[in-house]
C-alpha positions, -999 to +999 in steps of 0.1 A: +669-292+249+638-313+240+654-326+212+683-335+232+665-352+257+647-372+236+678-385+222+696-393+253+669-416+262+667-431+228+632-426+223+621-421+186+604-390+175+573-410+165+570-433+198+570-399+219+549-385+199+529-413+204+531-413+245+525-379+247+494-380+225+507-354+199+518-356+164+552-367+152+551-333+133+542-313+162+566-326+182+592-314+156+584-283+155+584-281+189+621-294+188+630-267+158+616-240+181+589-234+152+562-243+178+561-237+214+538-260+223+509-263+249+516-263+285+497-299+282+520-312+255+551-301+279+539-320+307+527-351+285+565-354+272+581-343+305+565-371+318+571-399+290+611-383+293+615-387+328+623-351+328+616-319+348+596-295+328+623-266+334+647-288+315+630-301+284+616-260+281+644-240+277+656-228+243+680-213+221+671-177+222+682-170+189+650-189+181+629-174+198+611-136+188+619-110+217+596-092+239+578-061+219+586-036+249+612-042+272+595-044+309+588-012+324+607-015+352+646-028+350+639-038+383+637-078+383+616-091+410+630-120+431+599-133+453+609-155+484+591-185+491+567-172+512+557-149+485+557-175+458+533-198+482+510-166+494+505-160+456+497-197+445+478-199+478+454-166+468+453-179+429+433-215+445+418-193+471+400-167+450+397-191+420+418-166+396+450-177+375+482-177+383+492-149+361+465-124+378+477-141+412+514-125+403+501-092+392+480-084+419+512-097+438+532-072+422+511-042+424+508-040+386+473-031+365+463-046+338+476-017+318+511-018+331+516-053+330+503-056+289+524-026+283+553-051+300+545-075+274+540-054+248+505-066+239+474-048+243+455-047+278+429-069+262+447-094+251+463-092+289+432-098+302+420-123+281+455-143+291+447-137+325+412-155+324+425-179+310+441-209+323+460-228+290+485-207+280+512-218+257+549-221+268+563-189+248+534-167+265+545-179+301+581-172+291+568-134+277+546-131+311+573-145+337+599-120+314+578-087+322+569-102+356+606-105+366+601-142+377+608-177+369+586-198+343+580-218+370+558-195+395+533-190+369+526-231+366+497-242+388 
């Protein structure tokens, strides 16, 4: 879609590139899929587009590697807006990310929710510490969450 985007409002690959303070040839990759990108890079060229993040981030899926483990539970989660306020609410409260904010939310340890992803509970709590993730990790994390994209963003 980034690609498409970019196009419709006849922007060249190397002016956005240049707006959004990246590299021509990272913003190509981005557009092949070869490169998710930072979450700072998205909103860079979200911004130079005139175009909500949601948008420009989705994906062919055929691109894209699937999830190691399928989540644990088939269950998807749909949080109401109260929830989805209570949990970015406690994340600025208590000073932790939003992805611990939505598995404290949810109930889930580190364990379960790494087992979810299909990465090691390490590496889950290392992601949860920190607060740059790249777009493909969100994806994998709001996946095994049951959620949207969007209630992991700050």
């Amino acid at each position: 879609m980034l690609r498409a985007w970019r196009v419709y409002r006849q922007v060249t690959e190397r002016r956005l590139a240049q707006i959004a303070g990246i590299s021509a040839s990272y913003l190509r990759m981005m557009e092949l899929g070869e490169r998710a990108g930072s979450v700072q890079a998205w909103n860079r060229i979200s911004a130079a587009l005139e175009v909500e993040k949601d948008l420009l981030m989705a994906y062919p899926q055929a691109s894209r590697k699937p999830l190691a483990t399928a989540p644990a539970s088939p269950t998807q989660v749909s949080p109401h807006k109260s929830s989805r306020r209570a949990v970015k609410q406690r994340a600025n409260r208590e000073g932790i990310s939003m992805v611990k904010a939505w598995r404290l939310e949810l109930g889930l340890t580190q364990s379960s929710a790494a087992a979810r992803m299909g990465i090691t509970p390490n590496a889950f709590g290392e992601l949860e510490r920190r607060s740059n993730h790249r777009v493909s990790t969100l994806h994998r994390a709001a996946h095994a969450f049951g959620i949207s994209i969007q209630d992991l963003l700050p």
